[in-house]
C-alpha positions as CSV (number, residue, x, y, z in Angstrom):
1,X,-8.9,-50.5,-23.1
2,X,-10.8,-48.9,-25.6
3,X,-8.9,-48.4,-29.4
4,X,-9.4,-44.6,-29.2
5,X,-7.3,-44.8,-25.9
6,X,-4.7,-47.3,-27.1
7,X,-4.3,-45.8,-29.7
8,X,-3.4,-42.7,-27.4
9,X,-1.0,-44.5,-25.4
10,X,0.6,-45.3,-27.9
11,X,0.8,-41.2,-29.3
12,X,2.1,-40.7,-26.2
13,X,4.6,-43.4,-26.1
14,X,6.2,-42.3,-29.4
15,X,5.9,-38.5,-27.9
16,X,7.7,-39.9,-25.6
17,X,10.4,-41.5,-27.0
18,X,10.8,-38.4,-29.5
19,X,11.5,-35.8,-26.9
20,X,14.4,-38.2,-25.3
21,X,15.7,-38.6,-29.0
22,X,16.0,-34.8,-29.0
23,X,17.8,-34.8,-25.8
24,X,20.2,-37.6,-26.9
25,X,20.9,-35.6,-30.3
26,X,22.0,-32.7,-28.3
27,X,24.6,-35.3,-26.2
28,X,25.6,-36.4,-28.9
29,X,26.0,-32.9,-31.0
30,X,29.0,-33.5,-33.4
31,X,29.3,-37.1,-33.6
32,X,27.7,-39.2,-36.6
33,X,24.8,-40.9,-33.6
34,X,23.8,-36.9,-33.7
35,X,21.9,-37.7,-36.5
36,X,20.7,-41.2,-35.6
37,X,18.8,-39.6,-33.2
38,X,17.7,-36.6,-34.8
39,X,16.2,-38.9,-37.4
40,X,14.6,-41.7,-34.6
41,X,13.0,-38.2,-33.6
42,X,11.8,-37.4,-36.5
43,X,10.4,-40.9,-37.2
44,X,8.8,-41.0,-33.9
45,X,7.1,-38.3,-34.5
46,X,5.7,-39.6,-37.9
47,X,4.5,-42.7,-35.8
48,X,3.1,-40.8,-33.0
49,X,1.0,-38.8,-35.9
50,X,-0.5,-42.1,-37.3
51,X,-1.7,-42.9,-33.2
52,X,-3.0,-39.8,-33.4
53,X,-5.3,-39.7,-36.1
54,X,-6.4,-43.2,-35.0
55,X,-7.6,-41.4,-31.6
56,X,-9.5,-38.8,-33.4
57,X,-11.3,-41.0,-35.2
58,X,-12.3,-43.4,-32.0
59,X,-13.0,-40.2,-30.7
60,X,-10.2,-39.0,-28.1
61,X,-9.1,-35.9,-27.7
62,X,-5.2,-35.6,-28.3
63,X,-3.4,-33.2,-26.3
64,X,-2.5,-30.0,-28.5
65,X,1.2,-30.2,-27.0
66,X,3.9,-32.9,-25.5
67,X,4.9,-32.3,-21.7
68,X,7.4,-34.3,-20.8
69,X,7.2,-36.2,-17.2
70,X,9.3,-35.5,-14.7
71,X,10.7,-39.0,-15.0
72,X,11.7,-38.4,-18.8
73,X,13.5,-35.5,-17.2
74,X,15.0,-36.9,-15.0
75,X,16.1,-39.7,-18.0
76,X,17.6,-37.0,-19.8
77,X,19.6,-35.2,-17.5
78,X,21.5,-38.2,-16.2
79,X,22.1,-38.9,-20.1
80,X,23.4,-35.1,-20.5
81,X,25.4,-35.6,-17.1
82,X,27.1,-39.0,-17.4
83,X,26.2,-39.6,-21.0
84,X,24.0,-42.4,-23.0
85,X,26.0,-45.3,-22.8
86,X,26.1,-45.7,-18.7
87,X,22.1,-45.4,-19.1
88,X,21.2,-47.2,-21.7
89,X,19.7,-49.9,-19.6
90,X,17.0,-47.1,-18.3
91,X,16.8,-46.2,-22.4
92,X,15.9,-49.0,-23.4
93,X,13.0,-49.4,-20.4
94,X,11.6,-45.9,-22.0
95,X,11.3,-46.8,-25.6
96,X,14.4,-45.2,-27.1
97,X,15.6,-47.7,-29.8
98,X,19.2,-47.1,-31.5
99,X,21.4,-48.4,-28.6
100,X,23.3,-51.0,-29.8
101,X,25.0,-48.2,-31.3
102,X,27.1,-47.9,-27.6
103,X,27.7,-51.4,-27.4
104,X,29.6,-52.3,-31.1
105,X,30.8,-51.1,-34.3
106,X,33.3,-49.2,-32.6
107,X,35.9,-47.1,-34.7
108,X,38.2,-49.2,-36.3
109,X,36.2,-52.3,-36.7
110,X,34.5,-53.1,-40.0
111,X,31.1,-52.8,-40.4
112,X,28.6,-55.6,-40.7
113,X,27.6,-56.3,-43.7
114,X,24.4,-58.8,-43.4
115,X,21.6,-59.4,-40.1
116,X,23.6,-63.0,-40.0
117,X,26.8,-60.5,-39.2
118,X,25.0,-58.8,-37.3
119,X,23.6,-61.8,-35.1
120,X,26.9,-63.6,-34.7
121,X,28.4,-60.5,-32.9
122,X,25.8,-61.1,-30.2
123,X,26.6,-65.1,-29.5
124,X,28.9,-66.7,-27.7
125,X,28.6,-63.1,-24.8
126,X,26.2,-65.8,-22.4
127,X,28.7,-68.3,-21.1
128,X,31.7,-66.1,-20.3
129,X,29.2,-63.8,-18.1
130,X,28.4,-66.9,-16.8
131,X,31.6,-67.8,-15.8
132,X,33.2,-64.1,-14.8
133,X,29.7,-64.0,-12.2
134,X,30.7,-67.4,-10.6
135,X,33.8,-66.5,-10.2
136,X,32.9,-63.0,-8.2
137,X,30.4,-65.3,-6.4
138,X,32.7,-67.6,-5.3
139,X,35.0,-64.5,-3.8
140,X,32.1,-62.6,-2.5
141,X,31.3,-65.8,-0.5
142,X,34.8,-66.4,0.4
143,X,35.7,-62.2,1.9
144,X,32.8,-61.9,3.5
145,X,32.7,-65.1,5.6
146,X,36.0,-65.1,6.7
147,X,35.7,-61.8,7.5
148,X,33.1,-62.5,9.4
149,X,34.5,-65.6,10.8
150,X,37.8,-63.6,12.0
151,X,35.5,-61.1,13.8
152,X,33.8,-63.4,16.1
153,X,37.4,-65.2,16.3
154,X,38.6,-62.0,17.4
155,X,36.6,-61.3,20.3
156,X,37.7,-64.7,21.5
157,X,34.2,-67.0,21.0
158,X,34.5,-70.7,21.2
159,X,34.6,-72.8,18.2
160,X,30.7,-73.3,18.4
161,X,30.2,-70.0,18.2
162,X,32.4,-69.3,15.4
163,X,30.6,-72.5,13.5
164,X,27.4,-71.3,14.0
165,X,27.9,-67.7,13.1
166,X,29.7,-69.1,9.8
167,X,26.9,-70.8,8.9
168,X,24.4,-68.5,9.4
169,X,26.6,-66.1,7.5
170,X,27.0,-68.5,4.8
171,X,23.0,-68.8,4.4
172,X,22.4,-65.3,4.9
173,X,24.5,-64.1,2.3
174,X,23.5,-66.5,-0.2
175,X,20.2,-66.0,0.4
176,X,20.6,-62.8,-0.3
177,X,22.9,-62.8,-3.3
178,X,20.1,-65.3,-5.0
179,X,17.0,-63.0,-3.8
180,X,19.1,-60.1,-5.3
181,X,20.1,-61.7,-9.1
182,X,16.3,-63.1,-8.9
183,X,15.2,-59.6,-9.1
184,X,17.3,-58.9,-11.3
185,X,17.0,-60.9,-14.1
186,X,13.3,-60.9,-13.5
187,X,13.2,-57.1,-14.0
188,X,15.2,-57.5,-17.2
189,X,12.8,-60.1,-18.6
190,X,9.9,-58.2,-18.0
191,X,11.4,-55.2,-19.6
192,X,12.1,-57.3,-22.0
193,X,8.6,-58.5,-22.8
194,X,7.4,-55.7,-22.8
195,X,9.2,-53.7,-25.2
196,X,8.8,-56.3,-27.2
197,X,4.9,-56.7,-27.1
198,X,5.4,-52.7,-27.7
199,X,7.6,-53.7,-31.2
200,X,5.1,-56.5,-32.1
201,X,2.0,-54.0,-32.4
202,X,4.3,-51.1,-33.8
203,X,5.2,-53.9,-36.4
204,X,1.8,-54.6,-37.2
205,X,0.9,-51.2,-37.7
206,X,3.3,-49.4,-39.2
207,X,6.2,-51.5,-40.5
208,X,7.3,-49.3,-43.1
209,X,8.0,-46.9,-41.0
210,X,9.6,-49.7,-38.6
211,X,11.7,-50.3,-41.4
212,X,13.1,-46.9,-41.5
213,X,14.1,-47.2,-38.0
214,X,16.1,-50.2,-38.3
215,X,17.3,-48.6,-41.1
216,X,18.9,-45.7,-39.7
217,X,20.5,-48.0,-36.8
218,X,22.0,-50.1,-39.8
219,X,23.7,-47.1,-41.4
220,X,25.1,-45.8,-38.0
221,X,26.4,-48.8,-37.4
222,X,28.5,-48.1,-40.8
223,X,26.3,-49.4,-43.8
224,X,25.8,-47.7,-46.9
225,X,22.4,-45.8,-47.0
226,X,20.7,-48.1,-49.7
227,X,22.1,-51.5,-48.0
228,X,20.7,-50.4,-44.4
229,X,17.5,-49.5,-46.2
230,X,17.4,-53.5,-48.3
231,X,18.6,-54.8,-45.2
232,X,15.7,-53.3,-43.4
233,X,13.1,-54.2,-45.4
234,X,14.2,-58.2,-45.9
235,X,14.6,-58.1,-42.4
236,X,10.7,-56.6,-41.4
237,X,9.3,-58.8,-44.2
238,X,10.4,-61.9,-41.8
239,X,7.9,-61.1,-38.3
240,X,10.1,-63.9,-36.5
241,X,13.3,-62.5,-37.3
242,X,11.9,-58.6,-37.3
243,X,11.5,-59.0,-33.8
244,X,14.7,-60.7,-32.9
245,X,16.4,-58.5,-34.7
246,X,14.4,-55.0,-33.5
247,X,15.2,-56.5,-29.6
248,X,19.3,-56.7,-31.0
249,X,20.0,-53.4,-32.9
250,X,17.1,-51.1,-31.8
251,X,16.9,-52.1,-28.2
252,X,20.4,-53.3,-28.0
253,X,19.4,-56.4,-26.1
254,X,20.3,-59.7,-26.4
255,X,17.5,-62.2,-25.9
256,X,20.4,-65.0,-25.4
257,X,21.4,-63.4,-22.6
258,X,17.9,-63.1,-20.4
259,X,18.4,-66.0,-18.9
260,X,16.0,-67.9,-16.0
261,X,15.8,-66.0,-12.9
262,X,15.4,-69.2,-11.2
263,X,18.8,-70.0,-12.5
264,X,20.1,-67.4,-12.3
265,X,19.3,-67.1,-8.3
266,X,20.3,-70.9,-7.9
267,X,23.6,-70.2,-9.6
268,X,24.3,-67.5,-7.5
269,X,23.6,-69.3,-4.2
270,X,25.2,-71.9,-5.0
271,X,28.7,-69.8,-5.6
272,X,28.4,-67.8,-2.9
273,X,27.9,-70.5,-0.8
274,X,30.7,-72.2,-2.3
275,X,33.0,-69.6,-1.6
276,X,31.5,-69.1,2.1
277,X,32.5,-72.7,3.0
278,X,36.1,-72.7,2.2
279,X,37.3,-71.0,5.5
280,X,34.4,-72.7,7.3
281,X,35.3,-76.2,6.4
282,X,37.9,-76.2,8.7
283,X,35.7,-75.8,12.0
284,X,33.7,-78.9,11.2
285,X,36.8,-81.2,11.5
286,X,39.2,-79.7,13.8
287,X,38.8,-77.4,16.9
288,X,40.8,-74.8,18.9
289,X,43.7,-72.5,17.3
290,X,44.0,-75.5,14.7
291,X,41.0,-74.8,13.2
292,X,41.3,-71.0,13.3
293,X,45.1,-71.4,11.8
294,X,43.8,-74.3,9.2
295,X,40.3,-71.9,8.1
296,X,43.0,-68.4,7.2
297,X,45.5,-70.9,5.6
298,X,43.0,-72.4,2.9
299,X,41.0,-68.6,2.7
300,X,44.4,-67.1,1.8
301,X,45.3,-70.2,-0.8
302,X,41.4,-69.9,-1.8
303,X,41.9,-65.8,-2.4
304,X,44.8,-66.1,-4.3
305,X,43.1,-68.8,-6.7
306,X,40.4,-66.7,-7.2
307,X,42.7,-63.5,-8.0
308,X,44.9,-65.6,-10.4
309,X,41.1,-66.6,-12.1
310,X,40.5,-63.2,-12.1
311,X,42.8,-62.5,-14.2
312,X,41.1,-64.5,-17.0
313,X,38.8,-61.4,-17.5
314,X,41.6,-58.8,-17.0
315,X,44.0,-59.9,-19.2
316,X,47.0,-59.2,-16.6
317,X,49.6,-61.3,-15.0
318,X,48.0,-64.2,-12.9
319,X,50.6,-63.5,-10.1
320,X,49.8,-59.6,-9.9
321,X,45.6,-60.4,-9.5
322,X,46.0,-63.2,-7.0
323,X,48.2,-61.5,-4.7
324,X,46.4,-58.2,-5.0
325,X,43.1,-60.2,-4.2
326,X,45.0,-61.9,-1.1
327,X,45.9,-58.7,0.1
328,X,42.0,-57.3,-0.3
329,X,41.0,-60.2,1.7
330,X,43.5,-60.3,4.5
331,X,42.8,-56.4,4.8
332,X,39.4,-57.2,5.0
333,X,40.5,-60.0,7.3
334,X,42.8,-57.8,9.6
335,X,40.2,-55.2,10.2
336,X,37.4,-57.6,11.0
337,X,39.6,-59.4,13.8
338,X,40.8,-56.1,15.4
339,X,37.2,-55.0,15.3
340,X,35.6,-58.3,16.8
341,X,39.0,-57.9,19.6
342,X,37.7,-54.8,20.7
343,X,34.2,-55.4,21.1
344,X,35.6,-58.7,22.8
345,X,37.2,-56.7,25.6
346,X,34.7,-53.9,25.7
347,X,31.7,-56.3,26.1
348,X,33.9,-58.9,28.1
């Protein structure tokens, strides 16, 4: 790509992300992140200017006015409709900085007052996701196996059947629980990357103005006007930290929490399957009514352990989330058996 055309992109990447600061500012019309965005508009616009005169000079012709695509559109009404915060992920993908805004400094908690502040609120997030996604691994695994196991049960198969089908539903499902988190994570890194590669060239042209930006996020997030703007500036003068930083409070990602899609995937595979061979252990020692009585005994105890761990993340009684949980799964349970019944006697 020639410079005149980069340089183009990039006037119409800050274009861009201008017109979906307007749109947020009128969301957000009468609260203080009104004027966040008013100003990340406003700033935009200065940057897009600078591209702009660099395309002129390589020679480019630059469009007299913005039209927005029909994706940025699209963007902004889902921002207008269910507001910023549910879409930030999307946001984020299209440039807008500012969004760590909807994920701390809520009212009532005191403001930061350094980037090491600042930083610590984002650790120690990783290894609790990493736990509360096992965990719904684990019971994802364990409904839908014995559900499925209870179906074919239902319309009377042998036990051969029932351990085949088990398996296959086992490896199906976490096959497909690792194929899904693989994409996943892998469409987060590559986000990711590249806004980042997008705030590495913005930071080597224009880090004043850079500085402003992170500026304005600072005071939103409750800092005095003349602390956001020192803050700012130590923090740009530092390219290693500037672009840690810029991926935290502008982006409002954390690069802590990426993660490996590879590891990701194998972590999820292996909970699922976990959870899928609790009620089929059972048919690879016993047989008959045994093994069908033994596999719903150790799902239900299983269920109700996973509940009770539940309520880890919910903060409510241990009793009230495992027997909720139980009751899910031996609805789930209930259905699938009268379900595999009929088709028994209909087929039969």
């Amino acid at each position: 790509m020639s410079e005149a055309h980069h340089a183009l992109a990039g006037w119409r990447e800050e274009m861009s992300s201008a017109w979906l600061y307007r749109a947020l500012a009128e969301v957000e019309r009468g609260t203080p992140r009104e004027r966040l965005f008013a100003s990340l508009a406003r700033e935009a616009e200065s940057q897009a200017a600078i591209w702009a005169e660099a395309a002129k000079r390589g020679g480019a012709s630059v469009p007299a006015a913005f039209v927005p695509s029909l994706r940025m559109r699209i963007v902004a009404a889902l921002a207008r409709r269910y507001g910023p915060r549910p879409v930030r992920g999307v946001l984020a993908a299209m440039k807008v900085r500012g969004l760590s805004v909807y994920s701390h400094a809520q009212p009532g908690h005191p403001a930061p007052t350094s980037i090491e502040e600042m930083a610590r609120r984002h650790r120690g997030l990783g290894a609790g996701g990493n736990l509360r996604a096992a965990v719904f691994g684990v019971n994802d695994g364990l409904v839908s196996n014995t559900s499925l196991i209870l179906g074919v049960a239902g319309a009377a198969a042998s036990g051969e059947v029932i351990l085949l089908t088990g398996v296959a539903g086992l490896l199906a499902g976490a096959f497909s629980m690792a194929a899904g988190e693989w994409v996943s994570v892998r469409a987060q890194r590559e986000m990711f990357e590249y806004q980042i590669g997008l705030e590495r060239a913005e930071l080597a042209e224009y880090p004043a103005e850079e500085a402003r930006e992170l500026a304005l996020v600072y005071e939103a997030r409750g800092l005095p006007a003349d602390e956001a703007a020192a803050l700012a500036t130590a923090t740009i003068a530092d390219p290693a930290k500037a672009l840690d930083t810029l991926a935290r409070e502008e982006l409002g990602l954390n690069p802590d929490e990426l993660g490996s899609p590879w590891g990701a995937a194998g972590s999820s595979f292996v909970s699922f399957a976990l959870g899928a061979l609790i009620p089929l252990a059972p048919f690879l020692a016993l047989s008959g009514p045994a093994a069908l009585g033994a596999s719903v005994g150790v799902a239900a105890a299983a269920l109700f352990a996973v509940g009770a761990t539940i309520s880890l993340f919910t903060g409510r009684s241990a009793l009230r989330d495992g027997l909720r949980m139980l009751a899910i799964g031996a609805a789930a349970g209930a259905v699938t058996y009268a379900a595999g019944s009929l088709l028994g006697v209909s087929l039969g």
